[in-house]
C-alpha positions as CSV (number, residue, x, y, z in Angstrom):
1,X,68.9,90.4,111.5
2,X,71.9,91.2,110.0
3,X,72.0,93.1,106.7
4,X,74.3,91.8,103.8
5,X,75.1,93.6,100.9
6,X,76.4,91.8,98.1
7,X,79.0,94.1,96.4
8,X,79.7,93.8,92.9
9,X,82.6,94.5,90.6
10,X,83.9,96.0,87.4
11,X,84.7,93.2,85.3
12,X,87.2,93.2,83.0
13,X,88.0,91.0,79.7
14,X,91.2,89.2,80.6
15,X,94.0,89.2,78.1
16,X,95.6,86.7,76.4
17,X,98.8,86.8,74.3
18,X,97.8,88.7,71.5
19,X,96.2,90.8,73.8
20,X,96.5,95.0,72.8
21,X,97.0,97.5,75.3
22,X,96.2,96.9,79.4
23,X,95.1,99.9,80.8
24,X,91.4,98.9,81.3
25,X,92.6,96.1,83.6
26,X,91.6,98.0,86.7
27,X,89.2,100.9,87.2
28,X,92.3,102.6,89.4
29,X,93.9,105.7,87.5
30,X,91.4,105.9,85.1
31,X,89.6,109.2,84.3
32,X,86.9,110.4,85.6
33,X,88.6,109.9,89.0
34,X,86.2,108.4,92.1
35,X,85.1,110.0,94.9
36,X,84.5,107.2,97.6
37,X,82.1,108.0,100.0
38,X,82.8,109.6,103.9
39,X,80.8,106.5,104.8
40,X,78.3,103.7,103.3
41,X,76.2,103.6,106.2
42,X,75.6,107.1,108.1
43,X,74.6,104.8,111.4
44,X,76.5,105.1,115.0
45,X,78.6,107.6,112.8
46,X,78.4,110.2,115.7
47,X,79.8,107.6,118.0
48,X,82.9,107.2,115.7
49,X,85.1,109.6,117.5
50,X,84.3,108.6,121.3
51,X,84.9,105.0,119.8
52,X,88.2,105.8,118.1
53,X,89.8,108.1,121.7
54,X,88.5,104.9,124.3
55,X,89.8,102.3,121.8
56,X,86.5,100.5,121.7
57,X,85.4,98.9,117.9
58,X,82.1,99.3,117.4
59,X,79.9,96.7,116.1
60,X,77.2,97.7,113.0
61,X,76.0,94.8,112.6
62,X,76.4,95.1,108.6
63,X,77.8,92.8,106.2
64,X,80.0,93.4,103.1
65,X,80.5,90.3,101.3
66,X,82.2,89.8,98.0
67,X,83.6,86.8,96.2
68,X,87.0,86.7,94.4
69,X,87.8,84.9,91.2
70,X,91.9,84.5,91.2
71,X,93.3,83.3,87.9
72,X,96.6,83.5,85.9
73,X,96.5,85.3,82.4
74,X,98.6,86.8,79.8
75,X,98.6,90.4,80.6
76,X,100.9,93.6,79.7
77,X,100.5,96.3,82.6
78,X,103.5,98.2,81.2
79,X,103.6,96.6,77.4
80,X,105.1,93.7,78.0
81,X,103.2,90.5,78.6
82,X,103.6,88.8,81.6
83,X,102.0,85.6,83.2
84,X,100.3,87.6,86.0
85,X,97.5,86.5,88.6
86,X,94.0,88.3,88.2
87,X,91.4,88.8,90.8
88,X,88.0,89.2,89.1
89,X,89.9,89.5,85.8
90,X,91.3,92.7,87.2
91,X,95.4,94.1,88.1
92,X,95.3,95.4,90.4
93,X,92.4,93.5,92.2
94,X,88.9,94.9,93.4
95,X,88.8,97.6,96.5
96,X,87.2,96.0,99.4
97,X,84.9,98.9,101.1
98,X,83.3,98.9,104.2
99,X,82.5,100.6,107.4
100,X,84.2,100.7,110.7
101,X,82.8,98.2,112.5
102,X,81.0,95.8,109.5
103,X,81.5,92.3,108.5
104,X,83.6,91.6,105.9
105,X,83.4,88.0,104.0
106,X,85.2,87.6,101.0
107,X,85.1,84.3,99.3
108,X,87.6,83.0,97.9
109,X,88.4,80.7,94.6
110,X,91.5,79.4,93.5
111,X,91.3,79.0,89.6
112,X,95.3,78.9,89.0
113,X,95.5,75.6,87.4
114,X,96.7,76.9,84.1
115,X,100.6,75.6,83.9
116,X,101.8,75.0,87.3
117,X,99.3,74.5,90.0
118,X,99.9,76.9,93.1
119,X,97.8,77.2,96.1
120,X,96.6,80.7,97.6
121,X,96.0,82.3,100.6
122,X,94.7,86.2,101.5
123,X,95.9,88.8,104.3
124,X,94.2,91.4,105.4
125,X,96.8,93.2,105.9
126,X,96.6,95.3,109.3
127,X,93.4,94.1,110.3
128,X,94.0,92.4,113.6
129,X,91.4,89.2,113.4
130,X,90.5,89.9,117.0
131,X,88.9,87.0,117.9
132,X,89.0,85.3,114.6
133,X,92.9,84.8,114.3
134,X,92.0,81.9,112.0
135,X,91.1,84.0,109.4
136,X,94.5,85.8,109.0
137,X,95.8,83.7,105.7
138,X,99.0,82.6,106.4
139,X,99.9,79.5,105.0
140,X,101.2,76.8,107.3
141,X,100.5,79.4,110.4
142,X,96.4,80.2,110.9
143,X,95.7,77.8,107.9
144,X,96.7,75.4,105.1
145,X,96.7,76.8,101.9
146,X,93.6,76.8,99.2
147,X,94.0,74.3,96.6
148,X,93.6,74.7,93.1
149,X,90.3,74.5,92.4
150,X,89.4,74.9,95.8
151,X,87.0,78.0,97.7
152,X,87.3,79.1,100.9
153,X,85.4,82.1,102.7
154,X,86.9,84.6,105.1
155,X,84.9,86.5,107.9
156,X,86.5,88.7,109.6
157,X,85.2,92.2,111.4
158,X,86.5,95.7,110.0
159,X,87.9,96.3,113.1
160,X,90.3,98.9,112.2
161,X,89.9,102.3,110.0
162,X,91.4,104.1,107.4
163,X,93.4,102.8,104.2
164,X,95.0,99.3,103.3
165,X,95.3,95.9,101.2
166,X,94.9,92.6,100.9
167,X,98.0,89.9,99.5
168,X,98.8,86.6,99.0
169,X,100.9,85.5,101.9
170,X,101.9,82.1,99.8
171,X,105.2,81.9,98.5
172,X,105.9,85.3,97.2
173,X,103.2,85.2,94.9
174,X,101.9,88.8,95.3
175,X,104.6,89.6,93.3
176,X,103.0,88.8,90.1
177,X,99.4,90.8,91.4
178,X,97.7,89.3,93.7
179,X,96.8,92.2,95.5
180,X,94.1,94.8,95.9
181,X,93.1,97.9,98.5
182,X,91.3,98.2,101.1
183,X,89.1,101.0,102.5
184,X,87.7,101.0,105.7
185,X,85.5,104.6,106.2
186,X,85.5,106.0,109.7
187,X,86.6,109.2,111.8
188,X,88.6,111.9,110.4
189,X,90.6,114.8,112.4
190,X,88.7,117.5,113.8
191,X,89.1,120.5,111.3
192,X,90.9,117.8,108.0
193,X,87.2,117.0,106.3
194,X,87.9,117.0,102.7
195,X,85.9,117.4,99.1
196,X,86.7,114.4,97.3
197,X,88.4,111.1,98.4
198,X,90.0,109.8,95.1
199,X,90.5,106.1,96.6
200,X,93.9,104.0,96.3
201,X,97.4,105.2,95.0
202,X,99.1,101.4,95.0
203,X,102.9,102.2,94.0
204,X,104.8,98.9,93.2
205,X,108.1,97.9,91.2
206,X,107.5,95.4,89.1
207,X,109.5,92.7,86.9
208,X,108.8,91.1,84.1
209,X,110.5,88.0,85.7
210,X,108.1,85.8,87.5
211,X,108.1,85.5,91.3
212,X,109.3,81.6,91.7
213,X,111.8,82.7,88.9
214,X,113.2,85.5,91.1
215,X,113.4,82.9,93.9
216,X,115.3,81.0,92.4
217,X,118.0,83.4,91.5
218,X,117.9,84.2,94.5
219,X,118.6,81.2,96.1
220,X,121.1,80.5,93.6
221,X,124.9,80.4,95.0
222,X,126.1,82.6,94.4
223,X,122.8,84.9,94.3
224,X,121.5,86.7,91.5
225,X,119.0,89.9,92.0
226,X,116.3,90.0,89.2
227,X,116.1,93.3,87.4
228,X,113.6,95.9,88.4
229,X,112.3,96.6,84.8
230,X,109.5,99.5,85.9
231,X,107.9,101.1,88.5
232,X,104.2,101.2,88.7
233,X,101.1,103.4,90.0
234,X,97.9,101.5,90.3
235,X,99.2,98.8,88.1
236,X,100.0,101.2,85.0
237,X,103.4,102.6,83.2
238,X,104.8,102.7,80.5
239,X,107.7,101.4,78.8
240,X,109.4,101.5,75.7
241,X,109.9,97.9,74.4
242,X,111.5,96.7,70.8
243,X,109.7,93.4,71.1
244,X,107.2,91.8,72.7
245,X,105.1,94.4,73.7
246,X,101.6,95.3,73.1
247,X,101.4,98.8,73.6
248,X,101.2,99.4,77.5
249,X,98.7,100.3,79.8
250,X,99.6,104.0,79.7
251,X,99.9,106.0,82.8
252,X,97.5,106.5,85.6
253,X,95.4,109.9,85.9
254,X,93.4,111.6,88.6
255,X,91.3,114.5,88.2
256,X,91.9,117.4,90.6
257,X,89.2,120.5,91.3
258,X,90.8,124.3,91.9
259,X,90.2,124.9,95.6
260,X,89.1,121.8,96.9
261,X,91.4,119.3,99.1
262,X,91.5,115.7,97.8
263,X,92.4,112.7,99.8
264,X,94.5,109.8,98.4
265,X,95.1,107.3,99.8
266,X,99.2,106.0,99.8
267,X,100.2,102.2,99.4
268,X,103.6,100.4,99.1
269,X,102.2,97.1,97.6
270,X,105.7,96.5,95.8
271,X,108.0,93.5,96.1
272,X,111.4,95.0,97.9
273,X,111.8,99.1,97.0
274,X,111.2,101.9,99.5
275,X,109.1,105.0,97.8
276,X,109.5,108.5,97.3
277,X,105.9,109.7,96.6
278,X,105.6,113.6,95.8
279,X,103.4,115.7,93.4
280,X,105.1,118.8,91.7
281,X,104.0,121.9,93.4
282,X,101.7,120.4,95.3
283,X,102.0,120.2,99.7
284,X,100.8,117.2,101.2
285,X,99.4,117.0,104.6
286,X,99.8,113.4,106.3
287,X,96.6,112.6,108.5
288,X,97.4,109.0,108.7
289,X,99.9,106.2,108.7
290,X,99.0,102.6,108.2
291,X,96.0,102.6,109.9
292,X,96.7,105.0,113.4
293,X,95.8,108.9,112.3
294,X,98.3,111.5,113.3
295,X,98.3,114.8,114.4
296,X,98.4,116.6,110.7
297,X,101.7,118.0,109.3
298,X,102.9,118.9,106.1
299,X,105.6,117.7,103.4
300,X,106.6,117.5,100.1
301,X,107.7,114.0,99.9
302,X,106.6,110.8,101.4
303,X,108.6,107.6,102.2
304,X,106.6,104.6,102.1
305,X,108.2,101.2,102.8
306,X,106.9,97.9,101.7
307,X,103.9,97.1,103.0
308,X,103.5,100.8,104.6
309,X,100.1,103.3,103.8
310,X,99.9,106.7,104.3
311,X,96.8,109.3,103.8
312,X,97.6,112.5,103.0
313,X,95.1,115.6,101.4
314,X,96.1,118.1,99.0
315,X,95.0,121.0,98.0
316,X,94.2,121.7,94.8
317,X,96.0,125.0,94.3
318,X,96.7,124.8,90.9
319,X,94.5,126.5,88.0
320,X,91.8,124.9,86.6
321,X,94.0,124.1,83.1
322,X,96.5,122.9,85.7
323,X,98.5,119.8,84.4
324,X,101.0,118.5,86.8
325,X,103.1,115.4,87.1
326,X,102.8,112.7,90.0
327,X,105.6,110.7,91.2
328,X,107.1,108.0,93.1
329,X,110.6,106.9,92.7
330,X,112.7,104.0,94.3
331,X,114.9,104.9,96.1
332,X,117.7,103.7,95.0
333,X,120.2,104.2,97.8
334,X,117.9,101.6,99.7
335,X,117.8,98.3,96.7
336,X,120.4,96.3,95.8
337,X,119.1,95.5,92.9
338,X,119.4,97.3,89.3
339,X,116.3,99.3,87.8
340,X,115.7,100.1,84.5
341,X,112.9,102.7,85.1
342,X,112.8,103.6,88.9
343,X,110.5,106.6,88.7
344,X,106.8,105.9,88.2
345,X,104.8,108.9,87.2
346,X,101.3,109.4,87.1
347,X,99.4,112.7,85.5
348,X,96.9,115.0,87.4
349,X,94.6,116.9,84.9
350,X,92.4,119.9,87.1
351,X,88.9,120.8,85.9
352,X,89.4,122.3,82.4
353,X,92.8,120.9,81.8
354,X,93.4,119.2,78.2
355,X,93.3,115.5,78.4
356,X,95.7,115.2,76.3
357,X,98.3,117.5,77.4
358,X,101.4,116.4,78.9
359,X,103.1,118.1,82.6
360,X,106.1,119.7,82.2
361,X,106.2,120.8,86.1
362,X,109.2,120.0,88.4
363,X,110.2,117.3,90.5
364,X,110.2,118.2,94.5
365,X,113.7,117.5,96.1
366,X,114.3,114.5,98.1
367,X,116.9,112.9,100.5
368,X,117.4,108.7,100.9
369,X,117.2,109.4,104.9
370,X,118.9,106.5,105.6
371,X,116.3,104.5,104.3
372,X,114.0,105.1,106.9
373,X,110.4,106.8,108.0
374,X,109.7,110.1,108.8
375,X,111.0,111.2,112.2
376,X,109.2,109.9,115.2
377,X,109.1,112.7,116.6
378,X,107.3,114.1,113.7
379,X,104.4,111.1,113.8
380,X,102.5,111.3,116.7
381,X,99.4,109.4,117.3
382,X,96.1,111.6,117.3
383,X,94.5,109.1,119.7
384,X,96.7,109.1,122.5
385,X,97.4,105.7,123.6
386,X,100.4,105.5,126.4
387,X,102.3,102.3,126.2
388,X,102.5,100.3,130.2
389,X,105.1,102.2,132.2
390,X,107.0,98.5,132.2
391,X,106.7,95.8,129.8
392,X,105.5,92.2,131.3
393,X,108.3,90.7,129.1
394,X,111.3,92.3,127.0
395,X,112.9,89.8,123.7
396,X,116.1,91.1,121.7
397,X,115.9,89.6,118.6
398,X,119.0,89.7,115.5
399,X,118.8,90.0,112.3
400,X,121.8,88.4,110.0
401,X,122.3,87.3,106.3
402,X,124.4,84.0,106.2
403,X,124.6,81.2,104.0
404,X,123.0,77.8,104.6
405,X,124.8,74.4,104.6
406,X,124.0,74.6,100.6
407,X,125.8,77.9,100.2
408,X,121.8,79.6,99.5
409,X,122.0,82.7,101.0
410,X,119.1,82.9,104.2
411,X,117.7,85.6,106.6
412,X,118.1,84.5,110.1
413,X,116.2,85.9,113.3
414,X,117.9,84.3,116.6
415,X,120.2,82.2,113.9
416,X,116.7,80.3,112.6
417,X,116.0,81.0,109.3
418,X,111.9,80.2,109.8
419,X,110.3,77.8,107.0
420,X,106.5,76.8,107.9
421,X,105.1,73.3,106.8
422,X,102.2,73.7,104.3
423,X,100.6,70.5,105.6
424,X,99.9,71.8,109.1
425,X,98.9,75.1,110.7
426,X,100.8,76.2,114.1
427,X,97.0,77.7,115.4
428,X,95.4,74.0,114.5
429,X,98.4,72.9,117.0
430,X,98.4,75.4,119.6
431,X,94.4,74.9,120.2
432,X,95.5,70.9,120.5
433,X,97.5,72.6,123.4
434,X,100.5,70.6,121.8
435,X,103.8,72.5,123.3
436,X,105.5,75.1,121.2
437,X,109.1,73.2,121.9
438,X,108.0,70.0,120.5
439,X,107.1,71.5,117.3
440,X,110.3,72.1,114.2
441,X,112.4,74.8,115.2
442,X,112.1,75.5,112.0
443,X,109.1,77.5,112.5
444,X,110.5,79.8,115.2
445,X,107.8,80.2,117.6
446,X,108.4,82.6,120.3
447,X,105.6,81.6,123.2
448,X,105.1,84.7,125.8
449,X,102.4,82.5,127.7
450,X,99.6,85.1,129.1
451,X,102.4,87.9,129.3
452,X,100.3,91.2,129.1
453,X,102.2,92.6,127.0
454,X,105.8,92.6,124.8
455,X,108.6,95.1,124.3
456,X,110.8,93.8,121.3
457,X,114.4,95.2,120.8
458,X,115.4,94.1,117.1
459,X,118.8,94.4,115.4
460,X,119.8,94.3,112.1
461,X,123.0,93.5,111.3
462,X,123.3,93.7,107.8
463,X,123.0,96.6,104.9
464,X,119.6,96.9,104.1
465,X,116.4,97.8,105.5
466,X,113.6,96.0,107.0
467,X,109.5,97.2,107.0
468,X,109.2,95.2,109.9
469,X,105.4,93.7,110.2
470,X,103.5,92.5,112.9
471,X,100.3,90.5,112.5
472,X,97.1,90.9,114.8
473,X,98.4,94.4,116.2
474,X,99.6,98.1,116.0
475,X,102.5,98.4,117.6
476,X,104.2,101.5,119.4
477,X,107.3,102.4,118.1
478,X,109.6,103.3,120.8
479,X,112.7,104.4,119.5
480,X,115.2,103.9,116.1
481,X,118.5,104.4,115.5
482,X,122.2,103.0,114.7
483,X,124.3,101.4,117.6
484,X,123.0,100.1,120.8
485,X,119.3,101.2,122.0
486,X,120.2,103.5,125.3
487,X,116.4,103.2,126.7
488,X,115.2,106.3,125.7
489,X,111.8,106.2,124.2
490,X,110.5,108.5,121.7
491,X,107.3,111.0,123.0
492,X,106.9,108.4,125.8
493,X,103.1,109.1,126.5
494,X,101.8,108.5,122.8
495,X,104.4,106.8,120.8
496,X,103.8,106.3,116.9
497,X,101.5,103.2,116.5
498,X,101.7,102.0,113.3
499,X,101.9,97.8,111.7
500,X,104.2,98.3,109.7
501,X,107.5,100.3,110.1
502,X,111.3,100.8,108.7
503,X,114.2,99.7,110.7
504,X,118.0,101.3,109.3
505,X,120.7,99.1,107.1
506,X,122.5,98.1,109.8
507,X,126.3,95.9,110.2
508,X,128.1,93.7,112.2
509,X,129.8,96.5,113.6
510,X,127.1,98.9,113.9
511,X,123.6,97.5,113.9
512,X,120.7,99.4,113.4
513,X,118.0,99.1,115.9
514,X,114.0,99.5,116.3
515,X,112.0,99.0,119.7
516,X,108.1,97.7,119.6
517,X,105.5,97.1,122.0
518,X,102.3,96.3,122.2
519,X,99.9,94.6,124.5
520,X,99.3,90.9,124.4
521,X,95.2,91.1,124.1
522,X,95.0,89.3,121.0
523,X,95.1,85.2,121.1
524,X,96.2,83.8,118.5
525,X,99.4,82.7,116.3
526,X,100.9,86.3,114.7
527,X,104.1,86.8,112.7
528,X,106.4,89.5,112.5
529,X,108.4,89.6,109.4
530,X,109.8,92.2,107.2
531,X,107.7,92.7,104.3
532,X,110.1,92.7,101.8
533,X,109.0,89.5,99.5
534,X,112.3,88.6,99.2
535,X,113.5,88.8,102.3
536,X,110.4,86.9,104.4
537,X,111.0,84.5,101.4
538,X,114.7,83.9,102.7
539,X,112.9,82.9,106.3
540,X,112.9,86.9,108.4
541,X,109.9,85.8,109.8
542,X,109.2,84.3,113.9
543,X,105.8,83.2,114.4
544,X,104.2,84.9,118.1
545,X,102.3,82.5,120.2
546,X,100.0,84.7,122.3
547,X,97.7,83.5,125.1
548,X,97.8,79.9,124.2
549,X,95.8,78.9,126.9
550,X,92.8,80.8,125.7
551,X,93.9,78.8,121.9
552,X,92.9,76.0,123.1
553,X,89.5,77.2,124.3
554,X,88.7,78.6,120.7
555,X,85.8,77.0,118.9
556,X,87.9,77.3,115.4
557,X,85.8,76.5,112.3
558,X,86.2,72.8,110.5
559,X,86.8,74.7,107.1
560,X,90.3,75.4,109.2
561,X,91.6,72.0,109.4
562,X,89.8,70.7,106.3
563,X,92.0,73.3,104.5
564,X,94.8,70.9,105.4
565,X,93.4,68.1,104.9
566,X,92.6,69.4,101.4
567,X,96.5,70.4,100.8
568,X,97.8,67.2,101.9
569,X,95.2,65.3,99.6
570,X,96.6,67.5,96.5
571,X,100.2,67.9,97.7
572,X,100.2,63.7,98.3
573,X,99.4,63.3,94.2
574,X,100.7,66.7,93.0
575,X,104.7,67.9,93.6
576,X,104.7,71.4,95.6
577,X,108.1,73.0,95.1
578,X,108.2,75.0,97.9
579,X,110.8,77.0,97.0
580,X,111.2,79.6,100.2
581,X,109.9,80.0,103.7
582,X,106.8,79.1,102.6
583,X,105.3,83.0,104.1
């Protein structure tokens, strides 16, 4: 019999208008620091290793399951109140925590009925759904979103390790907190154990304008870019306001020990801005990115895209009345937007520092890169995994900026700028075995049949990056650059896997270029999009059919379709703006 363990929360009094300062909204950044566990569940731990080198998932045979409250209220994460969406009355939302291998339901309620009534959907972001691709939440792709006042339950398996987050994939909602981490325990490199794991770092930029009110700007002709009016590090900062402000959240705060290493755990869960995370005087050495762990190596400063994770442990080699300043900054070379405060900070306080002290340590240097990762030559895999000599099929896709017939300003891939339909799910379709060609081109399907596997050569044409995001996999990252990809491939025999990573600004004249691959073992409907909100708002999203002969052989749940018959009940009496791609 299986075991289920019902895991509770830290609840939190919501806020309302009046409300004073926001700081207890989430237990993230808060002093005394956690120290997560190696594991929850010491069983099959010995197998972890063997598991992780021959690919193979275990099963445990454990259940986490945890249910998730999601509400809009008044709140003030950096002083100013803000209409922002709660899960469990908390901003950020709730860590999910299990092992490698568990069970993971998390049932979900939509409560947003205050105002404007909005539906909701959850990713799970990174985990690959393997054999449960309807439980990937995306609206209008593996399902129909919830409606207000509607619950639905997600089961999915653990089926990958190391450090994440969940998001709404509705609309650009995130954007106003609907989010939360992730963190699945398993294997750690031979010789990189560490003393104490102090959980999620979520870095975001945040504005105090609302996501369907950025939209709309937006989409505007011509376009206006909201503000970026603070940066934020587990949903705390501070701001000095002249009115309507109730006081802030502060800052966040982690405790460091003197001689022990101290994991954190890195995550771009912001709306559009590449990061520059560093601590004064403090290496970090990376052991993982996204959810692939690399062969350890050191630096001061790590670039995080939208979307992106990175682990890294520190040292603590300061003294125990150390006081030192943690940072992440936008970089601002990389957003074409404006930013009133683009440097987050956070403060570290060591044993028998004072509590109420303030850093006065320096900044570490940095460099914009060209608005891209680390070097892949730098990020190698420490599983090895060789990509096939010769991919089954090879697709060049382009990416453009152009205006629509209204003069709105749209991303294009292949000249489609994708829009999904609320009211229908392209999985629900593709088990009907109804033909990808037949369905709106709007939804840019690209159907490789039972291909083995996929080698995707993407440009960018215009001046801004792209986290690029694949659903349902890791990738390998072949190669990156500027110009036209020559066919080399980076460390050939174990390129960087990853789920998430930056492609160049690019231009007409001289695009920039990644190369993916992965292997097509993974049935199901899976986008790719960059994972700027704005940007897979304005349609930079294709939708993958894989194996669509074994779709139509699934035994998909009736809680899949009745989510659209639920949406098209409410969306038949209620009016749904949908504003953007819909993704």
């Amino acid at each position: 019999m299986e075991a289920v363990l019902l895991i509770s929360f830290l609840s939190v009094a919501a806020l309302s208008c009046d409300s004073g300062p926001t700081g207890d909204l989430s237990p993230w950044g808060t002093l005394p620091s956690p120290n997560l566990p190696s594991w929850i569940d010491s069983t099959g731990i010995n197998q972890w290793d063997t598991d992780a080198r021959q690919n193979v998932v275990p099963y445990t045979g454990k259940v986490r399951k945890y249910n998730f409250d999601i509400r809009r209220e008044y709140a003030a994460p950096d002083g100013v109140n803000k209409s922002v969406i709660l899960i469990n009355d908390q901003y950020p939302g709730p860590l999910i925590e299990a092992d490698w291998g568990d069970t993971i339901t998390v049932t979900v309620t939509n409560n947003i009925d205050v105002g404007t009534e909005e539906g909701v959907t959850l990713h799970w972001h990174g985990l690959t759904q393997k054999n449960t691709p309807w439980m990937d939440g995306v609206p209008g792709v593996s399902q129909c979103p919830i409606v207000p006042g509607g619950s639905f339950t997600y089961t999915f398996q653990a089926d990958q390790f190391g450090s994440s987050w969940y998001h709404s994939h509705y609309s650009a909602q995130y954007n106003d907190g609907l989010f939360g981490p992730i963190v699945i325990h398993g294997p750690v490199q031979s010789g990189y154990d560490y003393d104490f794991d102090l959980g999620p770092v979520m870095i975001s930029e945040y504005t105090h304008t609302s996501y369907y009110e950025s939209l709309k700007l937006l989409f505007d002709s011509p376009p206006e870019f909201p503000n970026v009016d603070n940066n934020l590090i587990n949903g705390k900062g501070a701001l000095d306001c002249q009115s309507n402000c109730d006081g802030g959240a502060g800052l966040a705060k982690f405790n460091f020990t003197s001689g022990k290493t101290h994991r954190l755990r890195l995550i771009n869960t912001g709306m559009t801005a590449n990061q520059k995370f560093s601590i004064d005087g403090h290496e970090l050495t990376v052991i993982a990115n996204d959810f692939v762990p690399v062969q350890p190596y050191k630096t001061n400063v790590v670039t995080l895209g939208v979307g992106q994770r990175t682990d890294v442990i520190v040292e603590g080699t300061g003294e125990p009345s150390g006081v030192y300043w943690m940072r992440s900054d936008i970089d601002m070379d990389c957003l074409n937007m404006t930013s009133t405060i683009p440097n987050a900070t956070a403060i570290i306080y060591y044993e028998e520092a004072d509590l109420s002290a303030i850093p006065t340590t320096t900044a570490a240097s940095w460099s914009s890169n060209a608005c891209s990762n680390d070097p892949l030559e730098s990020t190698v895999p420490y599983y090895l995994q060789t990509p096939p000599a010769t991919p089954a099929i090879t697709q060049e896709l382009q990416i453009a900026l152009m205006p629509n017939a209204s003069g709105a300003f749209l991303m294009y891939v292949n000249n489609v700028s994708t829009r999904v339909n609320y009211d229908n799910s392209i999985l629900l379709d593709a088990k009907a075995a109804i033909s990808s060609s037949s369905l709106d081109p709007e939804l840019n399907i690209y159907d490789f049949g039972s291909n083995s596997s996929v080698r995707m050569v993407v440009y960018n044409t215009w001046g801004q990056q792209h986290p690029m995001h694949l659903h349902g996999h890791n990738f390998w990252v072949l190669a990156e650059g500027k110009g036209t990809w020559d066919g080399t491939v980076t460390n050939p025999s174990n390129p960087q896997r990853r789920d998430t990573q930056l492609m160049r600004p690019g231009s007409t004249d001289t695009p920039s270029y990644i190369v993916l691959e992965w292997e097509m073992n993974n049935p199901g409907v899976w986008p790719m999009h960059c994972h700027m909100s704005t940007h897979v708002s304005g349609g930079l999203v294709i939708n993958i059919l894989e194996q669509p002969s074994s779709i139509s052989h699934m035994n998909i749940p009736k809680t899949i379709s009745q989510t659209c018959k639920d949406w098209a009940y409410f969306a038949g009496h209620d009016y749904v703006d949908q504003i953007d791609s819909g993704v």
